[in-house]
Each structure stands twice: as structure tokens, then as C-alpha cells.
N, C-alpha and C positions, 0 to 999 in steps of 0.2 A: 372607432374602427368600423361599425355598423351603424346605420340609418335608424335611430332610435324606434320610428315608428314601424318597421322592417321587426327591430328586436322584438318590440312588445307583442307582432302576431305572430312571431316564431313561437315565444314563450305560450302561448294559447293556443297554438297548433301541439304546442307537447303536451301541456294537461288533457286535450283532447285525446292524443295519443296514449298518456299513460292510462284512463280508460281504457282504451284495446287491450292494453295488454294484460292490464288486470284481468279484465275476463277470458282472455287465453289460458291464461295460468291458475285462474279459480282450478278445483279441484288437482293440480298437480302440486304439490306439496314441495317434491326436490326441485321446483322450476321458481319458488318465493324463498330458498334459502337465503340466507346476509352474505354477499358477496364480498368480496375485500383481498385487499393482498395479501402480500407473504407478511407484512408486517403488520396487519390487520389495517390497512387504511383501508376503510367503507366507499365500492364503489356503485356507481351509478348503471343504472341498467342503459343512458342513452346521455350522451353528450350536446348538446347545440351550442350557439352563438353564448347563451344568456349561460353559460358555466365562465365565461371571459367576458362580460361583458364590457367592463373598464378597457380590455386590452389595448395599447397602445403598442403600433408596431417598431416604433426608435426606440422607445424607454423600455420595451418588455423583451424584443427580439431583437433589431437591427439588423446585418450582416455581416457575415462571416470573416472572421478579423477585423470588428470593430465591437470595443465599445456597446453594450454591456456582454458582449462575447458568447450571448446564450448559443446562439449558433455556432460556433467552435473558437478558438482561439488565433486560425489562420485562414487567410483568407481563400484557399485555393484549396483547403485540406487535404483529403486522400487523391484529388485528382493530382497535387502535384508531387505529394509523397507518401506513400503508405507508412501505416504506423508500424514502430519499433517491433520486433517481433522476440520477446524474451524468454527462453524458458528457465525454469527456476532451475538451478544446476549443482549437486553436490552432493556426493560421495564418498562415504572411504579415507584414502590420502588424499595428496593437492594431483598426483600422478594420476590416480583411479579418474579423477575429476578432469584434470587438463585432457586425458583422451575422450571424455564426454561431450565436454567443450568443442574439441576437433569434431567431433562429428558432427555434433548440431551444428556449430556452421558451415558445415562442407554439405549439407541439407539445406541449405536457406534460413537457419535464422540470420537474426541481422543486430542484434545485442546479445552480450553474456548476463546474468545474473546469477547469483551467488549464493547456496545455501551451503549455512555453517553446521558444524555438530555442535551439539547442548553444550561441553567445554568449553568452545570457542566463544559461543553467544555470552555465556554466563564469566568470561576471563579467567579464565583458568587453562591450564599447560594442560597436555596429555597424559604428563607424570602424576599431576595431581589428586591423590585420594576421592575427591569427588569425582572426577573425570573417570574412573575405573564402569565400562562395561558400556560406556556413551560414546566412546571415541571413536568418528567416524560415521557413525552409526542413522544421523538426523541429519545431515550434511559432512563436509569438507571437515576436516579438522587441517588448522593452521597455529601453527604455535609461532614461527618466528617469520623474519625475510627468507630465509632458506626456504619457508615451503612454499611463502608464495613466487618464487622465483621458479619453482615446479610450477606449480600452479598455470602461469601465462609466461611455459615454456615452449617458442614457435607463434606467439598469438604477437602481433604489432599493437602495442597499446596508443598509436597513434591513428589508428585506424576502426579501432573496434571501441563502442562503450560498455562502462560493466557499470552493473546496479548490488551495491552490496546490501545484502537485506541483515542487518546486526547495529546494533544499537549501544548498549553500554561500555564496548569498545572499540567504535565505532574513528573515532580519533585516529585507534590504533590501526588498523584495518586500512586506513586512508593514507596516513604514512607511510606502511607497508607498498600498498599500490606505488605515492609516488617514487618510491625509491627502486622500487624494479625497474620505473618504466625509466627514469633516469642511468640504470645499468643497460637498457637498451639503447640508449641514448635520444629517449624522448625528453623534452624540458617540461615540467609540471603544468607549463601556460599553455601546450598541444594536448595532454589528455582529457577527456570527456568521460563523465559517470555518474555515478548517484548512489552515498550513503544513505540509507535511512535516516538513521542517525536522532529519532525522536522519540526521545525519553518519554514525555507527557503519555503518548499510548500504554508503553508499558506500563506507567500506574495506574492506567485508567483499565485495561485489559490484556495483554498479551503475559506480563508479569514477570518478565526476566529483569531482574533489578541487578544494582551493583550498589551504587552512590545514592542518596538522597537529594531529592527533588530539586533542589537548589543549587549543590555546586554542579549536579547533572547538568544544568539551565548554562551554568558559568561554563564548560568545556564545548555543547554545543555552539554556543558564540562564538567561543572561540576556534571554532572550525569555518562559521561563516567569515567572519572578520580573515581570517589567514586565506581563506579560499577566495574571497572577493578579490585581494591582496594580489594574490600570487597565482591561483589554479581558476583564471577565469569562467571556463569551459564546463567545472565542475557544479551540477547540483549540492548544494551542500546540506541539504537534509530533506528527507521525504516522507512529508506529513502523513500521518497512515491511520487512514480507517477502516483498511481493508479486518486488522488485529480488533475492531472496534467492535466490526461484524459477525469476525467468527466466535464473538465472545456471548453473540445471543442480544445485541441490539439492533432496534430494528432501522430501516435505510435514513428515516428521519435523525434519529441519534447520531449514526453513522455520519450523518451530512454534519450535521450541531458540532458533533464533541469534534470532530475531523479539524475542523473551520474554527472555533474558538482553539484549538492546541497553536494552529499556524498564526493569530492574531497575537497570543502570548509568548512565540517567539521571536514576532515581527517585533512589539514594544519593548523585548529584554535587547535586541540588536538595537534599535534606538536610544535604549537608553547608554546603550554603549559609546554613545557616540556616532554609531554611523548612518549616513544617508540611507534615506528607503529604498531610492535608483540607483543605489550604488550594491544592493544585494537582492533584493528584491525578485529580480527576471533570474535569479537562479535556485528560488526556492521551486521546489515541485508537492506534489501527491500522490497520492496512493489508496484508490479505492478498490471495494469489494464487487465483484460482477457477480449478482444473486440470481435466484430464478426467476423471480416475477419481472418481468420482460418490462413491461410499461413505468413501474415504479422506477427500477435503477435507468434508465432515459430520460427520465421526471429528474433523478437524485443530481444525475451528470451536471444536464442542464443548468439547474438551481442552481449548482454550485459554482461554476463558471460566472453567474449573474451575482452572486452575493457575494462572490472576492473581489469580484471588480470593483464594485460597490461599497465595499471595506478600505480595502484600499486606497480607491482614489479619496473617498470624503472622509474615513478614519486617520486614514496615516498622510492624505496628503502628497500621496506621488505622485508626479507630473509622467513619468515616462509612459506607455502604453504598456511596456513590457513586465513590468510593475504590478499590471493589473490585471494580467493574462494568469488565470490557473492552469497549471500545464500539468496533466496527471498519467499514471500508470494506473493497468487497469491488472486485476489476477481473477479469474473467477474466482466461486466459491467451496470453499475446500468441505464450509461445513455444510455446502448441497448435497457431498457425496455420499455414496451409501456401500458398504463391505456389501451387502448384498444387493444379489444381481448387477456386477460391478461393471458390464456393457454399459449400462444403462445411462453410468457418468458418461460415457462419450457424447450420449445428445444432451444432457444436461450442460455441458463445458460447451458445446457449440452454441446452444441458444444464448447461454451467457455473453461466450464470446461478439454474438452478435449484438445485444443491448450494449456490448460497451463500444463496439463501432461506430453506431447506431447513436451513441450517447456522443460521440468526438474523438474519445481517448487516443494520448500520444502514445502510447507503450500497451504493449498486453504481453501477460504469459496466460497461455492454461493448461489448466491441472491436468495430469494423469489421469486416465482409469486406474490406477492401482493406487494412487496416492494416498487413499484411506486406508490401505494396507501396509503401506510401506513405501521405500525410496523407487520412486518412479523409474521401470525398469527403461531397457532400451527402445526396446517395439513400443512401449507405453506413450513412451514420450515423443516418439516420430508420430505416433497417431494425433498426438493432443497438437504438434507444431504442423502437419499437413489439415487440421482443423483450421487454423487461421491463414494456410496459404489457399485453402479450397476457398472461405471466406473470400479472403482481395482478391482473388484471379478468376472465379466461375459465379460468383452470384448477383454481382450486379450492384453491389451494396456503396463500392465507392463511385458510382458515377455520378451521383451527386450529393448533394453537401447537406444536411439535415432535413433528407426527406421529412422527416415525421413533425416539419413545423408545420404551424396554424392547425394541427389536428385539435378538435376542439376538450378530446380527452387529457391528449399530452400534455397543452399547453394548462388546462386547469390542474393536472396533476402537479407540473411545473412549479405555477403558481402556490399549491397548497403547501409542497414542501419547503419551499422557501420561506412564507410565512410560520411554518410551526417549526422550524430550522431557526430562523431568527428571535423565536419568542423562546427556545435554548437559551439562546446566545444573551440574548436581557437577563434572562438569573444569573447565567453564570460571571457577566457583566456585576451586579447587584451583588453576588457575592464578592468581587474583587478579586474575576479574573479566574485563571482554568483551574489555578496551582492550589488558589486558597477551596477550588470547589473539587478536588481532588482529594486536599488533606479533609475538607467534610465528608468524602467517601459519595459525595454527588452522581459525578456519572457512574460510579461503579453499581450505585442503586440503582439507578436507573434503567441499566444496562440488563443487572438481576431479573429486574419483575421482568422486563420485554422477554428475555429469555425463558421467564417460568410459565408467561401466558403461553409463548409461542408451543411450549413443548407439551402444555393443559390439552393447548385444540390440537395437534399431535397425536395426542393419548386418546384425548375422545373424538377422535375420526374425523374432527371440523376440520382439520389440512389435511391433505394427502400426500404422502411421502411413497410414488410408485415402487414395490417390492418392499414395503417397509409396514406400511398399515394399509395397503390396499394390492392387491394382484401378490399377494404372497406365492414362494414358489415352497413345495415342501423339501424338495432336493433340490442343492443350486449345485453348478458342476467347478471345481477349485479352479483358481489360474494360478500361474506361477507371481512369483513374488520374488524381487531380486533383496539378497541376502548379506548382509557385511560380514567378512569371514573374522574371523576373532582374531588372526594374523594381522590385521591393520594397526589393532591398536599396540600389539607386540613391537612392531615395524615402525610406529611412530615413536615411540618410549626408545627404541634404541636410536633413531637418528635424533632426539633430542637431546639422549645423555651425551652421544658423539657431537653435536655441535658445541657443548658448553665444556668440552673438554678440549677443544679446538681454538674457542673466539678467544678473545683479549680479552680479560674477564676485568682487568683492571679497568681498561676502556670502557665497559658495561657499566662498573662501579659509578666512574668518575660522570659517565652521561647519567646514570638514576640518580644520580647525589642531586647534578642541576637539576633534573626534571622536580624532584623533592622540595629544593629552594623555590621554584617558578611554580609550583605548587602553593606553598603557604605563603605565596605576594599574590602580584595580581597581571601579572606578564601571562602573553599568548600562550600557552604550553603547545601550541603544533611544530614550534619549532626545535621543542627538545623532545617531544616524540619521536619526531621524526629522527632526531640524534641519537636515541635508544636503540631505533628500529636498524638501521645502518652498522651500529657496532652488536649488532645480532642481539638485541635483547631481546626476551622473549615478552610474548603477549601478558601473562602472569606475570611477570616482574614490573611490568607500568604499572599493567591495574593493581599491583598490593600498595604500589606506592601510592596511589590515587586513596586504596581504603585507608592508609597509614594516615593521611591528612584528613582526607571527609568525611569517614566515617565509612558504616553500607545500611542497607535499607533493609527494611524487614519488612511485608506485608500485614498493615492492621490488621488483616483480615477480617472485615466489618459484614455484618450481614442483618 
């Protein structure tokens, strides 16, 4: 890339240089602190040619919709589409929620996405003893079709995508979807969206479990395999390291554990049987938008260049689409701070920005209140006119990765993909994400990043503004939206009225099959979906799911 002899007097113009600056900074003490990011990666006080010196511009960058994709995944990017614009949405009932919905897109967003209540994530009814005092509360509660037919009551599911963010039944939630959008009279092969739908995280950190690791692995397949099949348009599951993040690991881990979960369920879908191009262009991502502005650009980057790279020479794909990581971006929930809670709005814009900045197909961001509670109404128009100020006043999508050839970025780039990939070797060496998961691997991992981070936290080495620096001693309250305890009254009676309503026998006779296609080794999406049609509720699959596989328990290893 550089004229060697060029390189060697740049590098001798720097050691020159760092002399100056040495004695500038003699006697200032806070001017020689150890620099480094949010995740403690050690930075450099000045970047040049010789931080890249290897750099090759086809093997390290290329352009934009080619091949290794560091530059984004399309070729024309924001100048010929702006990305998704989601915010995370869920309240109350499915009703509370569907007027939510109406509004943020009568605002400009331009996708739904879906927050569940703790019931719903974890598979359980609203009648359910556990469910008492949660319902509604952390999102949406949905017990059966009935509510999500509230739910995306007036909304065209052929026109709009939705991003569901739920995991252990995640199957069910999918079924759900298509069978409404079929009472609309959409066909399954016209809607567009995105289950989570990945287990590996939650053992690794998020922690809402149901099933054990394995037949979990078995019904995710079996979503790809039915959706490749039938529901072309659908993501069928979205790899997430965003849960990786907020668990106290730092953006390298994030990139590692994120990328080995998507490699382990590339190889259980092959071993399935099925072609890599034949599912492949509909897996997605899901990262975390942090505050260190340069690292998570660095993280995006990398990660686009080492799935390519997985891909085609690991698994072998021939398509292009194959190779393309196509991800969602959320800022960071655990950037925010209960006190002096303005303060998240420039925090969630800067985010916002690195992950524009970064490529990202999809963004939501967080609330000012969100550390408080369910992101009220005004909260959330501020966080969605945060990303339309973004594309329409700043300037950011005119063109396509500005921040290449920087000589910092691209060595940051570089660094994370190398300590991203020397992850990726152990957990390879161990036999894979599942067997370094039941070693409690990345959960360790994950610990100490977490305990150092929160060490220089405590002793003032990071700065958390209004938290360990610029304290305020009176901070003035904001309002805080509130779930009335009628919700979960209101849910519990239209549940007991539906199941005194449906064909109960019809419910039987489709859980009986779902129970058989259980203990074989047949698709179970399409006796889900047969559950979900004769109203059965969300609890009634998943007990039949524990009745066969068991449920997990967190070692809780430490």
C-alpha cells in the first residue's frame, strides 16, 4: 500500500515526534495517564501509515458491496436506502401496544419491533402463578392468536417488518405472526421480519432459559429449515451480542462470542442436511451500540470482514449473500444512567451515530427513561427524531464509509479481528460454542470484563458523567410511565374467556400431535402453527416442549 522507503522515514519522523511530546507533557501528570477504551483496549497517542503497515486495499477493504464487505454490505448504502428505523415497542396489552405502534409509524419509523413481558419471554400464560405482578409490566404480554391479532390490529403485515426480540419461544411467536397475517390475507412467502430466536446468548448471558441447550439447537433448525421452505422473506434468527454486552463484556468478546454462536448454528443447519445458500442470506445480527465511538466502528467493521471470511472458506458458500453480515444495531441500555437521565439523549445519539458510521442495517435507540422504566411516549419520539435528525441534517449518509483508510480506525479494525479470532481458536479447540458454554467459558469471561470494568468505575479510572464525575446533589424527577395493575386483571379475564370459548378438544388433538413430532424427529413449525390456529395458548406448547426435553437450570458457576 505504501512505498516502503516512504514507510521507514514516516516511522523516524514519529520517534522524532514522540520526543516532543514527551517533553510537553513532562510535568503534567493527567496529560501521561494510560489511555484506552471502554473496554480497556490501550490507545495510541498518534496513529500513522506504520500502525497498517501490511494493509492491502482488496484483501482488507475493497468496496462497498464486495467481498470482504469491511465497507458495508451494499453497494450504494445510505445513499440509496436509509437504514431501518425500529424502536423497541411494548406495553401493557397487545391493545396498549398496537396504539403505540400507530403512532410511531404515523412519526416516521419505518419497522416495528417487539418487547415481550417477563411471562411471555420465559413461556408462561398470564394466568400463571409465576406470571403474578410481571404481566405486562417489561413489555407486551401475549398469551394466545387472540392477542396478537390485537396486537397488528390496522397494521398490513405485507407492508411493514416486525423484529421480534424473544427467544425460548420464539417458534411460537412466529406461528403466531404467520397465522394473523394469513387472516389478513397475506401468504407466509409475502411477510418480512426477524425472530431472535437465539438460544446460545441466553446461556451465555441474557439468561432467560426454558429447554436445554440441545433440543433448544433442535427447534431453532427447525425454524430455519421451515422458513427457508416456506417464509422466504423471513430472518430466521438474530444472532445477538447486543445481551452479550449488556452483561459486562467488553466489544472484543461481544464480536467473539456474537460470531462463534452464528458458526454453531451455521454447522447444526448443515448438519441438517441443508445447503448453506439455501439459508444462509437470511440469517442476521444483532449488536450493541456502546459509547466508545472508535471501538464499536472498529467492532462493526471486523465483523462484516470475519463472517465473510467464515463463511466463504469455513462453510463453503458460493452465493455472495451468504457472505454478507447484515445486522441490527440498539444502543446501549447499560450506558444509561437513572441519574441526570437528559444526559442519555446525547449518549444514545453518539451511539447512534458509530453504528451508522459502522454500516448498520436496522437501529433502534433507547429511551431517556429506559433505565427507569417502559419508555414513555415523549421519550420515545425524542430517541426516534434522534435518528431521523441523524439521516436528514447531518450529513452522515452522503457517503459510504467515510472513516476508511483512517490510520487509527483501520488499525483498530485490524486489532479486533485478530483478538476476535484468537476467541474463536479456543472455542474452536474446545469443540465448539455449546461444549465452551457447558465449561461456563464465555460466562467467565464475560465476569472478570465486567468486574474490571466496574474496578476503574469505582476508582475514578472511567468516567461515568453524573455518576463518578459532575455529581449533581439535587437532581429534579421526570415522569415515568406506569402499568396500571388493571392490565393484568384484563389479561387473566380475556384468557379465562377464550379457553372457555375455543374447541378445546381441537387444542387437545393438535398438542397430542405437537407431543408425537416432539419425541421423533419431524419439523415441529408445522404443528405449532396448528396449536396456534386452534387458539392454544403460548403455555400449553412450551409445557409440552418441557414434558419431552426437559428445562434448564443455570449452573450458576462463578
Amino acid at each position: 500500500m505504501w512505498n516502503k522507503d516512504a514507510l521507514t522515514q514516516t516511522e523516524k519522523r514519529k520517534e522524532a515526534w514522540k520526543e516532543s511530546y514527551q517533553k510537553v507533557t513532562q510535568g503534567h501528570p493527567e496529560r501521561m495517564k494510560r489511555f484506552s477504551t471502554v473496554s480497556d483496549q490501550e490507545i495510541d497517542a498518534l496513529y500513522t501509515p506504520g500502525n497498517i503497515g501490511d494493509f492491502h486495499y482488496e484483501r482488507d477493504l475493497g468496496f462497498p458491496g464486495e467481498y470482504p464487505y469491511t465497507r458495508g454490505i451494499h453497494t450504494t448504502m445510505y445513499r440509496g436506502r436509509l437504514w431501518t428505523m425500529r424502536m423497541f415497542s411494548g406495553l401493557g396489552s397487545a391493545q396498549d401496544t398496537n396504539g403505540r405502534f400507530h403512532y410511531l409509524l404515523k412519526h416516521g419509523e419505518t419497522g416495528l419491533s417487539i418487547a415481550f413481558d417477563m411471562p411471555t419471554l420465559m413461556g408462561y400464560d398470564s394466568d400463571h402463578p409465576m406470571a403474578r405482578g410481571e404481566v405486562g409490566k417489561c413489555g407486551v404480554a401475549i398469551d394466545s392468536l387472540a392477542d396478537m391479532e390485537v396486537l397488528f390490529d390496522g397494521i398490513p403485515l405485507d407492508k411493514v417488518t416486525t423484529s421480534m426480540t424473544i427467544n425460548p419461544p420464539a417458534s411460537i411467536m412466529l406461528a403466531m405472526y404467520i397465522a394473523v397475517a394469513e387472516k389478513q390475507g397475506v401468504r407466509r412467502d409475502q411477510i418480512g421480519g426477524t425472530i431472535q430466536n437465539d438460544m446460545l446468548k441466553e446461556f451465555i448471558a441474557q439468561k432467560t432459559f426454558m429447554l436445554p441447550p440441545r433440543p433448544s439447537m433442535r427447534i431453532i433448525v427447525d425454524t430455519i429449515e421451515f422458513c427457508t421452505k416456506e417464509v422466504p422473506r423471513w430472518n430466521t434468527i438474530s444472532i445477538s451480542g447486543y445481551h452479550i454486552r449488556e452483561a459486562g463484556s467488553t466489544a472484543v468478546q461481544e464480536l467473539a462470542f456474537t460470531l462463534a454462536d452464528g458458526i454453531a448454528y451455521v454447522q447444526a443447519a448443515v448438519e441438517r442436511g441443508l445447503n448453506v445458500d439455501d439459508f444462509a442470506p437470511r440469517l442476521s445480527f444483532f449488536f450493541n451500540a456502546h459509547i466508545d465511538f472508535f471501538e464499536e466502528i472498529a467492532k462493526y467493521r471486523a465483523a462484516r470482514r470475519i463472517w465473510s471470511r467464515v463463511m466463504r472458506e469455513r462453510f463453503k458458500a458460493k452465493n455472495p449473500r451468504s457472505w454478507m453480515l447484515r445486522f441490527h444495531t440498539q444502543t446501549a441500555g447499560c450506558s444509561l444512567t437513572a441519574q441526570q437521565p437528559y444526559n442519555n439523549v446525547v449518549r444514545t445519539a453518539y451511539e447512534a451515530l458509530s453504528a451508522v458510521l459502522g454500516g448498520t442495517q436496522s437501529l433502534h435507540t433507547n429511551s431517556l427513561d429506559e433505565v427507569l422504566a417502559l419508555p414513555s411516549e415523549h421519550a420515545a419520539m425524542i430517541a426516534l427524531r434522534t435518528q431521523q435528525i441523524l439521516a436528514e441534517e447531518t450529513g452522515v449518509t452522503n457517503t459510504i464509509d467515510p472513516l476508511a483508510g483512517s490510520y487509527f480506525v483501520e488499525s483498530l479494525t485490524n486489532r479486533m479481528e485478530e483478538q476476535a479470532m484468537e476467541y474463536i481458536r479456543k472455542i474452536d479447540e474446545m469443540g465448539g460454542i455449546l461444549e465452551a458454554i457447558e465449561r461456563g467459558y464465555p460466562q467467565g469471561e464475560i465476569a472478570n470484563a465486567a468486574y474490571e470494568y466496574q474496578k476503574q468505575v469505582d476508582e475514578g479510572k472511567k468516567t461515568i458523567v453524573g455518576v463518578n464525575k459532575y455529581v449533581l446533589e439535587e437532581e429534579t424527577p421526570i415522569e415515568i410511565l406506569k402499568i396500571d395493575e388493571s392490565v393484568e386483571k384484563e389479561q387473566i379475564k380475556h384468557l379465562e374467556s377464550l379457553k372457555k370459548s375455543r374447541d378445546n378438544d381441537a387444542v387437545k388433538r393438535a398438542l397430542d400431535s405437537l407431543r408425537k413430532a416432539a419425541e421423533g424427529r419431524e419439523n415441529l413449525m408445522p404443528y405449532i402453527i396448528n396449536v396456534v390456529k386452534q387458539y392454544g395458548t403460548e403455555q400449553e406448547i412450551c409445557d409440552v416442549f418441557r414434558g419431552v426435553f426437559g428445562t434448564y437450570r443455570d449452573p450458576g458457576m462463578f
